[in-house]
C-alpha positions as CSV (number, residue, x, y, z in Angstrom):
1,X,37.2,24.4,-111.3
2,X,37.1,26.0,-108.2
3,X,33.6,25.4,-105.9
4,X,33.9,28.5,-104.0
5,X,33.3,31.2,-106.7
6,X,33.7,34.2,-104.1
7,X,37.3,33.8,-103.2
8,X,38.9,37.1,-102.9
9,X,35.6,38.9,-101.8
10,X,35.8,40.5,-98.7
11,X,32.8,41.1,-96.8
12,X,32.2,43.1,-93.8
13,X,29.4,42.3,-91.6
14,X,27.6,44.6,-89.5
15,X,24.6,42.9,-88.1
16,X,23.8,40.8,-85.4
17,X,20.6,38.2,-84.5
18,X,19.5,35.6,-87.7
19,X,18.1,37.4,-90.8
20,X,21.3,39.5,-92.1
21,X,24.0,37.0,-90.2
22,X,22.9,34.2,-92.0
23,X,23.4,35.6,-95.7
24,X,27.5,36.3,-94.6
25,X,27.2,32.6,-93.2
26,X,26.0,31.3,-96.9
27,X,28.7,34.2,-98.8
28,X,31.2,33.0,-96.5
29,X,30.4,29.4,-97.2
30,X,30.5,30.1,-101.3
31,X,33.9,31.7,-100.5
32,X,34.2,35.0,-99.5
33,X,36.4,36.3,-96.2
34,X,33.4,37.6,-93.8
35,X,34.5,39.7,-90.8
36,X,31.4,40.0,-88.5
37,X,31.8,43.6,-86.1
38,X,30.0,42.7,-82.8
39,X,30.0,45.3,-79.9
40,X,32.2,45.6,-77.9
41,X,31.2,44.8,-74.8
42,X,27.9,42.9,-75.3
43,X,28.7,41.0,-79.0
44,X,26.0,39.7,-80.6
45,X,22.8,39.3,-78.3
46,X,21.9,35.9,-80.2
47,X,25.3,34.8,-78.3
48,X,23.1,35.1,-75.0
49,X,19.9,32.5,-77.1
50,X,20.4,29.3,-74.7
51,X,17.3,28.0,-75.0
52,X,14.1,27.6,-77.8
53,X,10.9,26.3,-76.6
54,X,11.7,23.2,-74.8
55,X,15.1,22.8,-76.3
56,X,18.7,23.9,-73.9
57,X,21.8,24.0,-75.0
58,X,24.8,24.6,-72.2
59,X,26.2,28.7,-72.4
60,X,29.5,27.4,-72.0
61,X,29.7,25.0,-75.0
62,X,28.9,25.6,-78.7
63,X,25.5,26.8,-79.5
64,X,23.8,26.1,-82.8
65,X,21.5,29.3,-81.8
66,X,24.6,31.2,-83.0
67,X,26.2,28.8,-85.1
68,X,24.0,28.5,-87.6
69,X,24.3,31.8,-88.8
70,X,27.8,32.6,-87.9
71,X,30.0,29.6,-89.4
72,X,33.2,30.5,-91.1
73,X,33.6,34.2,-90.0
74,X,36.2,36.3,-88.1
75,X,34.8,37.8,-85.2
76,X,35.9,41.3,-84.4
77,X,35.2,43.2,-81.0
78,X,34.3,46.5,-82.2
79,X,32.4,50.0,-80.4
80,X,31.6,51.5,-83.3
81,X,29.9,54.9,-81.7
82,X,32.9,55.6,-80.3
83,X,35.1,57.9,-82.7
84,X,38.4,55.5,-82.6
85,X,35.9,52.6,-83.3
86,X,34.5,54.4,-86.4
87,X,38.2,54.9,-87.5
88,X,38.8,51.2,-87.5
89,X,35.5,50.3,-88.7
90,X,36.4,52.4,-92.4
91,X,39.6,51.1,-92.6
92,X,38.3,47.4,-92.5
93,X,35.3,48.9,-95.2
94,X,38.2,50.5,-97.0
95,X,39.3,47.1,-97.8
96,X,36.2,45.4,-98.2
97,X,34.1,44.5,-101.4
98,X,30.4,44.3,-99.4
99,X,29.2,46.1,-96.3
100,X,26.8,43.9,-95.0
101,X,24.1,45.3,-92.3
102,X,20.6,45.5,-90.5
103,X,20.9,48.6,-88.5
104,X,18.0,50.5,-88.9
105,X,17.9,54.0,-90.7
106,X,18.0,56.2,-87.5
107,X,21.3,54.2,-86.0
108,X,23.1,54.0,-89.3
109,X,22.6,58.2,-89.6
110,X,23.6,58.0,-85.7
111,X,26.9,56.4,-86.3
112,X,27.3,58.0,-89.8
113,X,27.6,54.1,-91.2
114,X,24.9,54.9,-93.9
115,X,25.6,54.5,-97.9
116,X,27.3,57.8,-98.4
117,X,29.1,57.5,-95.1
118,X,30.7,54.0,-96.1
119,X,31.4,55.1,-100.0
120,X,32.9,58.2,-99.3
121,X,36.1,55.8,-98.2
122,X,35.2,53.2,-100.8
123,X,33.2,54.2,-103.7
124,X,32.5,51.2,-105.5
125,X,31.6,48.8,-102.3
126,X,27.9,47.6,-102.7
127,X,26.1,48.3,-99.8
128,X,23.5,45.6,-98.7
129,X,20.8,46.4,-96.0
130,X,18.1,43.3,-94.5
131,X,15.5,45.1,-93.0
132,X,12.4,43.7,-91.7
133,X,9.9,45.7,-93.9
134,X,11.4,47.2,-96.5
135,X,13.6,50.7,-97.4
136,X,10.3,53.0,-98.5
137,X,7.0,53.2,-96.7
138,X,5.7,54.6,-93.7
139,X,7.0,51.9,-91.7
140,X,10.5,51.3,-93.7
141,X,12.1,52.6,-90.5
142,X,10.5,50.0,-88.1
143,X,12.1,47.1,-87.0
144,X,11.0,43.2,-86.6
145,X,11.8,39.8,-86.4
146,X,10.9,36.6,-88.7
147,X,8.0,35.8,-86.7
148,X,6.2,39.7,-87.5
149,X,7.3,40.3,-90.5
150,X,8.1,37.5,-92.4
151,X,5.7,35.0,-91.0
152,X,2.6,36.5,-89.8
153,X,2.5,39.5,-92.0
154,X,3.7,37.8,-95.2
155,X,0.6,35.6,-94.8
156,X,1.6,32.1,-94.2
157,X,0.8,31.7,-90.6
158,X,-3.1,32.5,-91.7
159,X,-2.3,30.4,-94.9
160,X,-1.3,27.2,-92.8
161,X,-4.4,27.9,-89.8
162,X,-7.2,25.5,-90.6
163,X,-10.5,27.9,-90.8
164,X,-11.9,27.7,-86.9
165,X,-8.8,27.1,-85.0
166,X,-8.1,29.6,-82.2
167,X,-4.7,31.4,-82.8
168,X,-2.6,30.8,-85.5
169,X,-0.2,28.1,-86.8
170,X,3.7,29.3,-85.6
171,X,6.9,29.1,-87.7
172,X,8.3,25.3,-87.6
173,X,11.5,26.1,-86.1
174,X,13.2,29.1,-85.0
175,X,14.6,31.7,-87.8
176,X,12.4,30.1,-90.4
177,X,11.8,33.5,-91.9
178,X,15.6,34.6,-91.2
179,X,17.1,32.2,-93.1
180,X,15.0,32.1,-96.0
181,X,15.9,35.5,-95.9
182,X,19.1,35.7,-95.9
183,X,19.9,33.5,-98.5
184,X,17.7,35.8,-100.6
185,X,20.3,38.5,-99.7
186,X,23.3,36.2,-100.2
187,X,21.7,35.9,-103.9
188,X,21.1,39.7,-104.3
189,X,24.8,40.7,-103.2
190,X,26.2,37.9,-105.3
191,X,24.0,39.6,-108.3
192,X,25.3,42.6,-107.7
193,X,29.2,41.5,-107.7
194,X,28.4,40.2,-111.0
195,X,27.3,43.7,-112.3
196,X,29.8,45.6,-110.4
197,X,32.4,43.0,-112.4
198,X,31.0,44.1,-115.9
199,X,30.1,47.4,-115.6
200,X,32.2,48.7,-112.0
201,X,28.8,50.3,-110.5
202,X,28.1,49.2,-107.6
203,X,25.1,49.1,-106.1
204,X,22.4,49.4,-103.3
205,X,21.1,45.8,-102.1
206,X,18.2,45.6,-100.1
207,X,16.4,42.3,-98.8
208,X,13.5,42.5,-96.3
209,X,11.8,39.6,-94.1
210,X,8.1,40.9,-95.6
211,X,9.2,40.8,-98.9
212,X,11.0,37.7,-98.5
213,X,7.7,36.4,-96.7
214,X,5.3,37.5,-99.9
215,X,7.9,36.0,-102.4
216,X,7.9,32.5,-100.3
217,X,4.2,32.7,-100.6
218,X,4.5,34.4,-104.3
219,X,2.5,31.5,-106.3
220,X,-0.5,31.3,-103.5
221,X,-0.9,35.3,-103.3
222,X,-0.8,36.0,-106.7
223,X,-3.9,32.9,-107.6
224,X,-5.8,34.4,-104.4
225,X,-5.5,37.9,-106.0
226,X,-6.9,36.3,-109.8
227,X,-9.9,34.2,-108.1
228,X,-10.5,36.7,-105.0
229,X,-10.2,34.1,-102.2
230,X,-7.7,33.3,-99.6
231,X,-5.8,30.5,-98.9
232,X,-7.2,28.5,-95.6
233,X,-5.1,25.6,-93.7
234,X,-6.2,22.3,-94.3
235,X,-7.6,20.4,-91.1
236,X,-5.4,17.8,-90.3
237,X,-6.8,14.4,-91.1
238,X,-8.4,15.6,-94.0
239,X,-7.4,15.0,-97.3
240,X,-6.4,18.0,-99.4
241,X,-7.2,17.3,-102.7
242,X,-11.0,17.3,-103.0
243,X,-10.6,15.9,-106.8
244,X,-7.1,13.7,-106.6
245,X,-6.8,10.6,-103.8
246,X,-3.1,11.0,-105.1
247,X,-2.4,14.0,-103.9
248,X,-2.4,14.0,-100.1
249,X,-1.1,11.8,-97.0
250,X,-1.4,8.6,-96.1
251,X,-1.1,7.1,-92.2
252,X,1.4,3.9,-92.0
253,X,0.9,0.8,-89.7
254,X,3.6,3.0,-87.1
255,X,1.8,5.9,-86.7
256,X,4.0,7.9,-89.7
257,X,3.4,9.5,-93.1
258,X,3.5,9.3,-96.2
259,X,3.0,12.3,-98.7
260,X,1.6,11.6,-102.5
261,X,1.6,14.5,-105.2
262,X,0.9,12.9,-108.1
263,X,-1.1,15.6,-109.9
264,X,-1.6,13.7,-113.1
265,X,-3.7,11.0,-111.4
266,X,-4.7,8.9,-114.0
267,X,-1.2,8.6,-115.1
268,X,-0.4,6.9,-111.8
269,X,-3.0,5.3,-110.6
270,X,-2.6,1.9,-112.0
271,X,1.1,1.8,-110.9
272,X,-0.4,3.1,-107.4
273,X,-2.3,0.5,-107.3
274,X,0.5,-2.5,-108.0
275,X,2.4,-1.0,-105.3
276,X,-0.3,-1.2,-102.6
277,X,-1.0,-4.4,-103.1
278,X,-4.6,-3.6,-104.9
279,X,-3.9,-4.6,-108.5
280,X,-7.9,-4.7,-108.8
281,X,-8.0,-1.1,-108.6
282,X,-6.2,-0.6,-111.9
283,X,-8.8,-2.0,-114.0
284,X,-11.3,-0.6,-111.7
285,X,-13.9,1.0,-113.9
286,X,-14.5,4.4,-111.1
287,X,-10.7,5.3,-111.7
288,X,-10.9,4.5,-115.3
289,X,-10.1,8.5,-116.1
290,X,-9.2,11.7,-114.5
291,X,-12.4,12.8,-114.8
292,X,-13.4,9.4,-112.6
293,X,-10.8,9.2,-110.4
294,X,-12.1,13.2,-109.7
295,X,-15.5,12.4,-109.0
296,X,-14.3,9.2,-107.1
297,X,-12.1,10.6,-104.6
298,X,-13.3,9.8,-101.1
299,X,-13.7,6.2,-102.4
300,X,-10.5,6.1,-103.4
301,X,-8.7,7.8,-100.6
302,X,-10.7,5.5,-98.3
303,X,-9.4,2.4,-100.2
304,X,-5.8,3.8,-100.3
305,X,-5.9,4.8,-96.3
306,X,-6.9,1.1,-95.6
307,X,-4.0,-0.3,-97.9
308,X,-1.3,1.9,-96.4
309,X,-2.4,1.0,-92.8
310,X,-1.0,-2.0,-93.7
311,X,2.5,-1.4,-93.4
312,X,5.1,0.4,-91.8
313,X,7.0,3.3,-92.9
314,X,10.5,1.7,-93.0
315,X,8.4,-1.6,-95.2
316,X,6.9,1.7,-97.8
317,X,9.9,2.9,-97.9
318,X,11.1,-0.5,-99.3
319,X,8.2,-1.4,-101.3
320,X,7.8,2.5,-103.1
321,X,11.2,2.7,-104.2
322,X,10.3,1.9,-107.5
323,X,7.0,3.6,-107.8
324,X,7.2,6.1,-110.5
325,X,5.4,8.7,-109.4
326,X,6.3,11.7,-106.3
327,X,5.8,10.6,-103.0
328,X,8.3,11.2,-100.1
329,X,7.8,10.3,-95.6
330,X,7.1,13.2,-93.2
331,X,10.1,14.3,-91.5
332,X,10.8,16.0,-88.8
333,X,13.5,18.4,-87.6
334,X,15.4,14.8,-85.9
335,X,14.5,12.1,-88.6
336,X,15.5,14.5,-91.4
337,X,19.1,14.4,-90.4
338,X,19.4,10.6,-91.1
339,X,17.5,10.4,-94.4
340,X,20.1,8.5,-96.9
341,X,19.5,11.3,-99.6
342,X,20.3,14.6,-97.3
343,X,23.6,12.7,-96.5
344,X,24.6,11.5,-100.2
345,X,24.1,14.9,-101.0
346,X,26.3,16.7,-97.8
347,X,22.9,19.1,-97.0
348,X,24.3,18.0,-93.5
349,X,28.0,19.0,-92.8
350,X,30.3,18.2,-90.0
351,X,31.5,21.5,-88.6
352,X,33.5,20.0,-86.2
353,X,31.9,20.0,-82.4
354,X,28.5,20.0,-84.2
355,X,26.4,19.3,-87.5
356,X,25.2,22.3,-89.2
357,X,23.0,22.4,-92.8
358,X,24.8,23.2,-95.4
359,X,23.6,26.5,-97.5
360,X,21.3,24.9,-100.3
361,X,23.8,25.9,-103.3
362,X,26.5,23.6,-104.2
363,X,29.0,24.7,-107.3
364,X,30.7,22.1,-109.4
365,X,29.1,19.1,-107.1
366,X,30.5,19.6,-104.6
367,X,29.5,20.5,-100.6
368,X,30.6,23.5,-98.6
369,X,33.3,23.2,-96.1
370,X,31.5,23.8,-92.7
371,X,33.6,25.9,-90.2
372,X,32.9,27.0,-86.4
373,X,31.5,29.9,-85.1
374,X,34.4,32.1,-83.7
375,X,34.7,33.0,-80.4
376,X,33.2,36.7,-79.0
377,X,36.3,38.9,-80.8
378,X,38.2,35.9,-81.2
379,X,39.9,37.5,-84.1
380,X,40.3,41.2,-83.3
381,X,43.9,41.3,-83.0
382,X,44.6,39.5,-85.9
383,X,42.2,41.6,-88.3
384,X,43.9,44.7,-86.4
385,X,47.3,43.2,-87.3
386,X,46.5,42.2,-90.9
387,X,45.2,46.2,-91.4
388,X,48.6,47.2,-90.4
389,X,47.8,48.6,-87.0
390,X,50.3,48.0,-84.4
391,X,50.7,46.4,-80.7
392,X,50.9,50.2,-79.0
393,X,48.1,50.9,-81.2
394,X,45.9,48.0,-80.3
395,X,46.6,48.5,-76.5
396,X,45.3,52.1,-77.2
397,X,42.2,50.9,-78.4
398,X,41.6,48.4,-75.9
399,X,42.2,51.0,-73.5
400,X,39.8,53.9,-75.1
401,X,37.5,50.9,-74.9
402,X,37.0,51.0,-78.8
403,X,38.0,47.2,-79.1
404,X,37.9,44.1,-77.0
């Protein structure tokens, strides 16, 4: 059985920055043939990202600022406001089973690339728009990035801010949002192949980073809505659970952490116990029941914060691998790439002059192939030659400045 289910689906990308370029990456990496248009002259501008926060990357080598989203396509150089570079770009959609985009509503009217434009040369192509808020609404014609629409106004950088702090808490890593996002719209256009495959309609797909940022958030909203209160970010240092000690995080002898959620406590806590080296605590008549491990919790986290001090996290590690209940170490973006489990699983895949994570969907057990990035309009000749276009033809193009 084949793991790439969307061989023989061509999808032609017209998009550029994170959000939309990283649902062709995951497409691309369940199978499909993605040709990504960039301009012309000034490709994609997340080509010219070089540097996020405190971390550099060299312009002249591989960047994982445009990696990451980009893996496994065919770049094409393409103008496509100029009238030969519309002609090209329909004969590529023509051919092509998605049209994948996040211009906004005024540009796509601009350069006549809007639904009716693109099905009037292919009928039954699904058309799939990311936008950052949305196709109706006063504002469905703004645009926005992951850290506006998705983060802040999808309301988990006020969820995560512990009440008092000045500011609010930012994304963890760049294209948080996007990413999340976009394999939200990988998802929706592989939905609609499906129903274009039983019933030949195809359809309208549309993905935004604020609804994508409500849905991640979708459990949290909807019990703030029933009981009328909103979610505040726990201090750090304090434990979490005001009725579970096993529910929370625990400081090791090195300086790490170690995360509990063990929501049934009284099921646990005697095995807990064993593990910690407090066997005494099992029979311990104020953790007897739920009900007094509940009205016992800052004993018992205090008694559980002095037994984990004990150790280090690589000793825990060790000593909890046959605990029974959940409990995992905090990662970060470095020590994640090394955990045993990521890499049994491939979540991390050698794309050659880099690492890259792997879209979270494997078929039949079995990891994506990682691919490079291509070049800046690495590949428009070839896509030219493949749509039967010839060399005069090509030169006339490159000339009229409608290709690169």
């Amino acid at each position: 059985m084949s793991a790439r289910p969307l061989e023989g689906i061509r999808v032609l990308e017209v998009a550029m920055y994170g959000f939309v370029p990283s649902g062709g990456a995951v497409l691309g990496e369940w199978g499909a043939q993605v040709i990504k248009i960039e301009h012309a002259v000034t490709g994609d501008p997340q080509r010219g990202l070089t540097q996020i926060g405190k971390m550099k990357v060299d312009p002249a080598g591989p960047n994982p600022n445009i990696w990451h989203s980009n893996r496994g396509k065919r770049s094409v150089g393409l103008d496509i406001a100029n009238p030969l570079g519309r002609e090209v770009l329909l004969e590529l959609a023509k051919q092509a089973d998605v049209y994948l985009t996040n211009h906004l509503p005024k540009v796509r009217e601009k350069l006549r690339v809007d639904v009716d434009d693109i099905r009037a040369v292919n009928p039954k192509i699904i058309y799939a728009r990311g936008s950052a808020l949305g196709p109706r609404g006063a504002e469905s014609t703004k645009g926005g990035f992951d850290m506006t629409a998705f983060w802040a106004r999808g309301s988990s950088a006020a969820s995560l801010t512990p009440p008092g702090t000045e500011g609010v808490v930012n994304p963890p890593g760049p294209a948080y949002g996007d990413t999340i996002s976009g394999t939200n719209l990988a998802g929706g256009i592989a939905a609609a192949l499906f129903r274009r495959e039983r019933t030949g309609e195809p359809s309208i797909v549309d993905v935004s980073l604020l609804g994508s940022g409500v849905w991640s958030m979708g459990h949290g909203v909807a019990l703030s809505k029933f009981v009328n209160m909103a979610f505040e970010g726990i201090v750090p240092g304090e434990h979490g659970a005001p009725t579970n000690p096993l529910s929370g995080l625990y400081k090791t002898r090195d300086g790490r952490y170690i995360s509990l959620v063990m929501l049934q406590p009284a099921r646990f806590w005697a095995d807990v116990c064993r593990h910690v080296d407090r066997p005494e605590l099992a029979d311990d008549p104020r953790f007897a029941t739920a009900e007094l491990i509940g009205q016992n919790t800052p004993e018992g986290v205090k008694l559980l914060r002095e037994a984990f001090a004990t150790r280090t996290l690589a000793e825990w590690t060790e000593r909890l691998a046959t605990l029974s209940g959940p409990w995992a170490p905090v990662q970060d973006s470095l020590q994640v790439s090394a955990d045993p489990q990521v890499r049994a699983n491939e979540y991390i895949i050698d794309a050659g002059e880099m690492e890259l994570v792997a879209n979270p969907v494997q078929f039949d057990v079995t990891a994506p192939v990682a691919a490079p990035a291509p070049d800046f309009a690495a590949q428009t000749e070839e896509v030219l030659l493949e749509l039967g276009y010839g060399w005069d033809r090509i030169i006339a193009l490159k000339e009229a400045g409608a290709v690169t």
